[in-house]
N, C-alpha and C positions, 0 to 999 in steps of 0.2 A: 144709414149708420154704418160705419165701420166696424169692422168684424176682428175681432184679439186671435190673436193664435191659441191654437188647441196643440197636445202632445197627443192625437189618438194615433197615430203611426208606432211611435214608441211604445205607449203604453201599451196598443195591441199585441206588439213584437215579444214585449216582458211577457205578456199573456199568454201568448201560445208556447213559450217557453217555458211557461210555469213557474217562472223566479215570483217565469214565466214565459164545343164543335163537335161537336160528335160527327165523325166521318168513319171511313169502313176502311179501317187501316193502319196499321202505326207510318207506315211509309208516304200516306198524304195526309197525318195527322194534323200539320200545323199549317191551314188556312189560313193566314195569318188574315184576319179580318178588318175592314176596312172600319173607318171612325164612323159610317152609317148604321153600323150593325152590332151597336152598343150594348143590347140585350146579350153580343155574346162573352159579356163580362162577367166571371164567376160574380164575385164581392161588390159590384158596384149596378146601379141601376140601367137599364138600356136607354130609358128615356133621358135621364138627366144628365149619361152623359153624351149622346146626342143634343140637347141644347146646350150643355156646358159647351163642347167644341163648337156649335155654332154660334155663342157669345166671341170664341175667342177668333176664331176666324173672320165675324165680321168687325172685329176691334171694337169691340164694346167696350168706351171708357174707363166704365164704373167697373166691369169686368177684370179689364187688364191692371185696373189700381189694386184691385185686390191679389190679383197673381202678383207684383210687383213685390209687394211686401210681403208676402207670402210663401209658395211653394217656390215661386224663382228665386227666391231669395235662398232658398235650401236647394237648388239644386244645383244653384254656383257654387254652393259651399260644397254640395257631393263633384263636382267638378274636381276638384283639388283631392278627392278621398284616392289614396296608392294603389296601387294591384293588392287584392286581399286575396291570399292561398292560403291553401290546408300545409303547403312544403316548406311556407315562414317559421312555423317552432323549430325552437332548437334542439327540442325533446321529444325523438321520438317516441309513438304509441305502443302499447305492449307487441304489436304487430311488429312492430322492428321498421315502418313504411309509409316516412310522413304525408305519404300521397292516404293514409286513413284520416278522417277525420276524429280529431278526439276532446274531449270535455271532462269537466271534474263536476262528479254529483255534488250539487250546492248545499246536499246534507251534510256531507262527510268531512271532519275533519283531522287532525293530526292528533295524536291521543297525549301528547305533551310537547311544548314548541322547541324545536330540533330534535324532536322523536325518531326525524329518518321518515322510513315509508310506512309506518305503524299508523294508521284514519281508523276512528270510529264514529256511528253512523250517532247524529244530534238531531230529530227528527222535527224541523219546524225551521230548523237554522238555515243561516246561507252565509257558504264560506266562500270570501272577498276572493279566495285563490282561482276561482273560476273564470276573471279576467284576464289571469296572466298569460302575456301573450306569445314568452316563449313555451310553455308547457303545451298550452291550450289556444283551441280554433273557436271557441265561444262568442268572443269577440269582435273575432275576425268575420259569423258568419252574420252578425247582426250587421257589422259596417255594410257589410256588402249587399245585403237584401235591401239595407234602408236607402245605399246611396243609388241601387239600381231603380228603386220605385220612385224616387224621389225625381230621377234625371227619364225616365220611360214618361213621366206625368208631366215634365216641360215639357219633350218631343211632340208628345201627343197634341199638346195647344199650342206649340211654339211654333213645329218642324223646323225649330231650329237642330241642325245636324250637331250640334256641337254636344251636344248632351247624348241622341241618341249614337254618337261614338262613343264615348265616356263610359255608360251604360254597356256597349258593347264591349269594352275592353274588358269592366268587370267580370262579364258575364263568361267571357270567352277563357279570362285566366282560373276563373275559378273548377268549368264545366267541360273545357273543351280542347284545351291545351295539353297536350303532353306532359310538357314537364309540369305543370303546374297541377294539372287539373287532381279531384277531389274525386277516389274511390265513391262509388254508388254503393254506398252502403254506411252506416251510423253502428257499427258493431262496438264500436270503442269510444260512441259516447255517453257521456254520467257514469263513466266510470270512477277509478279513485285508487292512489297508491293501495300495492298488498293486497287487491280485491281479482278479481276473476277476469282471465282475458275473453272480457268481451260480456254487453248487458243487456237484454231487450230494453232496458230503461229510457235509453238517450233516444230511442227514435222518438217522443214527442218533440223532438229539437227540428225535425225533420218540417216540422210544421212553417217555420218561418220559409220554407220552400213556396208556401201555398201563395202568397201576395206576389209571388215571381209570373203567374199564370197569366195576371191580370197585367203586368210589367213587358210581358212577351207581347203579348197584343198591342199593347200599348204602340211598339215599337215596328209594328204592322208593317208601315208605309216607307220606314228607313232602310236606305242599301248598306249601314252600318254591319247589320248582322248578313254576312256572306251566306250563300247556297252552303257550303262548308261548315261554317257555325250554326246554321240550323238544323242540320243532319247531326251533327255534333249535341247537340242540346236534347234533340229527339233521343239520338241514343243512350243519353244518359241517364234521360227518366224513364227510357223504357230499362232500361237494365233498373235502374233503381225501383220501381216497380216492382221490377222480378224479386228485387232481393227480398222488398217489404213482402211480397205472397209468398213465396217459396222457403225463405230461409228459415233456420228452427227462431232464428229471434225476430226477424216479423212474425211469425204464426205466434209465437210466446207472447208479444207485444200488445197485438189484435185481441187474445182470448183475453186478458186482463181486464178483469172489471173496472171501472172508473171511467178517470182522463186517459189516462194511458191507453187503452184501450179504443177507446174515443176517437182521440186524434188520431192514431194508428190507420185507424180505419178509414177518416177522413181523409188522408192523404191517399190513399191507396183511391179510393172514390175522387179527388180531385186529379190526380194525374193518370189514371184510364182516362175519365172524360177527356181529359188533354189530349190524350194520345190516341184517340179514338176509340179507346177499346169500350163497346157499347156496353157489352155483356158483363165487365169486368168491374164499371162502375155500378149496373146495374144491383151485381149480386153483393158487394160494398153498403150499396144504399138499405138495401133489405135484409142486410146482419146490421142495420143500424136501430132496425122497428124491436129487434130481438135486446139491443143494447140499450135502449129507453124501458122496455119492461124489464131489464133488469137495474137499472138504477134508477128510475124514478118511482118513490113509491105509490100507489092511487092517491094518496090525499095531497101528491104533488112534493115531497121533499125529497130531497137526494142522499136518502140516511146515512150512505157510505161517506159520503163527501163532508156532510157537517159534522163529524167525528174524527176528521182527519186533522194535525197539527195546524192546519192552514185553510177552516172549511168555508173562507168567502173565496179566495183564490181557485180552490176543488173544483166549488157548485158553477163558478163562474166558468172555468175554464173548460168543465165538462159541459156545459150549457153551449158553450162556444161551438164546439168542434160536431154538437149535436146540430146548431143551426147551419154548418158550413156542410154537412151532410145535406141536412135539406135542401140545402141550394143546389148541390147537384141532382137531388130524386129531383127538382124540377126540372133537369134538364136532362132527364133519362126516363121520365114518366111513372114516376114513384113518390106519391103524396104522403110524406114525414111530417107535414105540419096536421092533417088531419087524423094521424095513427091515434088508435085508442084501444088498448089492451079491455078483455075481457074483464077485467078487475078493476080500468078506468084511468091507468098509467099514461102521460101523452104528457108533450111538447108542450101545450098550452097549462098542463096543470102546474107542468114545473114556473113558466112563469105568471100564472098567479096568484102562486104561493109566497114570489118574490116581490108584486107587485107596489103592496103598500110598503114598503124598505124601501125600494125605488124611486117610490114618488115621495120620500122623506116625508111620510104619514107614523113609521112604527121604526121603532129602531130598529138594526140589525140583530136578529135570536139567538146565532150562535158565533160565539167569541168573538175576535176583535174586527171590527171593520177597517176595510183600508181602501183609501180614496182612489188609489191609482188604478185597482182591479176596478173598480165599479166604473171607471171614468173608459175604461177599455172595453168593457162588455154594452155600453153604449150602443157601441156601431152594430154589435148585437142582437141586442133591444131591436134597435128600429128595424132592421128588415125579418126580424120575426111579427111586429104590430102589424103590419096591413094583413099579412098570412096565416096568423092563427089569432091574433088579439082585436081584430076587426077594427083597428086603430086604436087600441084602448091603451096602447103602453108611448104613443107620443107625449103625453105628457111626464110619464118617469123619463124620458128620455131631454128632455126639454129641462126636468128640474135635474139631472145630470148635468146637465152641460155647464146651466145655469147662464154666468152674465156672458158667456161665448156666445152664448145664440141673440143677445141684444132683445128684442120684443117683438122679436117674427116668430109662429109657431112653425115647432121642426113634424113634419108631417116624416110619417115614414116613409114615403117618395121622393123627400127632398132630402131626405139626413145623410142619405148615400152620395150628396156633393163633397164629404169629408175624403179627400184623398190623402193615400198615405205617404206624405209627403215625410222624409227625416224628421225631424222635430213638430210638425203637420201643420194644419192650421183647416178651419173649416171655410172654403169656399161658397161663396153664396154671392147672384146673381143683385145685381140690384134693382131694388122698385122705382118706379118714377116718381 
């Protein structure tokens, strides 16, 4: 049976934005690992995708008909996607230095239309001005993350070189180029006219960095990215890094209860492990057991989150960024999915308390439901089910998908074939 396209790339992307190898050293951090050693995939399974590339390298028909219409199909279209820089707006950031990255909080708007630089905060809203692409890099960074994952995921089945150039040009104008390249550091995003130079807020933006990790790998085996460009890319997350621990607006970001906070932290735990630093992602993962007993309450609800203007968005997004922590305690030796606070707070209670809402058994409790955030927390879902749900959430995640998954069950060992492809699509192997 043929398989329909899925948007879980996008959707993901809105999500972590909230609209939406460990080695002994920064200097031999990037192993760049070989397509046999798939387990060393943040986001995606070892095994599946070990056979996925062994479908496509032995030219498996049924295989390649689905990439055809599928992810290649989007990553000719990211083929054609321009140089995306932070130094394209025409407006500089209050920094005065469009090599800053800047963004307009999608609360805030203008307090009467030609008011000038007069915004005030509408807390649940989202102003359209956040795309504009001479003000604001919003835009700019989605194109770029989706069209890099999108051309990294041909390379990887294709080795066709023509993608992981493409991919490389992105990468290189965005992170490593002089003129081009984008300050390590998010001080002046979700900002907003007449507000403060500079917000711990915008670093959840920082998040759409994270699907780059699995994109570097990806790109393992291409002479695309130069000895130069990888030195380049290293230093960038490592200074980025520095900013997110050191600066008063990561330490601000990080203490922040919720999402913010959350993700904050997730990224800081996703680029040490990157970048080797054991210790770094370690101590990340374990202020993460402290940030589940503070927002999950024992009988599993996220009370801060269902009270917020947007609390399916919240619960989902802070659920996210707790699962992407646990995926690195796996790979630093710190079990997140089995924490269980003295009072009974843990991972698994949160989901499920979400689980009948999931499996379309109860309706959603608190305010409006909205199909794109559930459709996004999917990918989620499933690689939390085999690790604290003992596979008990494959089927919310199956009545998620719905008619995409056709009448194959999505186990949570298989559901990680969705790659995030630009506009994505779920890959799956076929039966005889």
């Amino acid at each position: 049976m043929r398989r329909n396209c899925c948007r879980l790339f996008v959707l993901t992307m809105v999500f972590l934005c909230g609209m939406a190898l460990v080695t002994s050293g920064a200097a031999h951090a990037l192993t760049w690992i070989s397509e046999e050693r798939g387990s060393s995939f943040l986001l995606y399974e070892g095994a599946e995708m070990d056979c996925l590339w062994k479908n496509a390298r032995m030219k498996n028909a049924a295989f390649l008909s689905d990439t055809e219409r599928g992810f290649m199909r989007e990553a000719d279209i990211s083929l054609r996607t321009l140089m995306q820089t932070v130094t394209e707006k025409t407006e500089h950031p209050a920094s005065g230095d469009l090599h800053h990255y800047a963004s307009l909080d999608p609360e805030y708007f203008p307090v009467l239309p030609g008011a000038g630089r007069r915004y005030f905060r509408r807390a649940g809203g989202t102003n359209g001005e956040v795309e504009r692409y001479d003000r604001y890099d919003f835009s700019r960074i989605v194109d770029m993350t989706r069209s890099v994952h999108a051309l990294s995921v041909a390379y990887f089945f294709t080795r066709d070189e023509r993608y992981a150039d493409h991919a490389a040009f992105l990468l290189r104008s965005w992170f490593v180029a002089p003129a081009t390249r984008m300050h390590p550091s998010l001080r002046f995003a979700r900002g907003f006219p007449g507000g403060p130079k500079g917000r711990p807020a915008g670093i959840e933006e920082g998040a759409l960095f994270i699907p780059l990790v699995d994109a570097l790998r990806m790109l393992d085996r291409s002479p695309a990215l130069s000895a130069a460009d990888r030195k380049g890319l290293i230093r960038w997350f490592d200074a980025y890094l520095a900013w997110l621990t050191k600066s008063s607006f990561g330490k601000s970001a990080v203490r922040t209860p919720g999402r913010l906070g959350v993700w904050t932290n997730a990224q800081i735990a996703v680029f040490a492990d990157f970048l080797g630093k054991r210790e770094t992602a370690r101590r990340a993962v374990r202020s993460s057991l402290a940030q589940i007993a503070g927002t999950i309450e024992p009988d599993g609800v996220l009370s801060r989150q269902v009270l917020s203007p947007r609390p399916q968005d919240d619960v989902f997004s802070t659920l996210a960024g707790m699962v992407t922590l646990a995926r690195v305690g796996e790979r630093v030796g710190i079990d997140v999915w089995g924490y269980r606070s003295r009072d009974g707070r843990s991972l698994r209670g949160a989901f499920q308390v979400l689980l009948p809402y999931l499996e379309g058994t109860s309706p959603w409790p608190w305010g409006k439901s909205d199909r794109i955030s559930i459709e996004a927390f999917a990918r989620y879902l499933a690689i939390a089910s085999s690790r604290c749900g003992e596979g008990r959430y494959d089927a919310a995640v199956q009545h998620i998908l719905g008619d995409s998954m056709g009448d194959e069950r999505l186990s949570s060992d298989s559901f990680l074939r969705t790659f995030c492809t630009g506009k994505s699509l779920l890959l799956r192997t076929k039966k005889n």
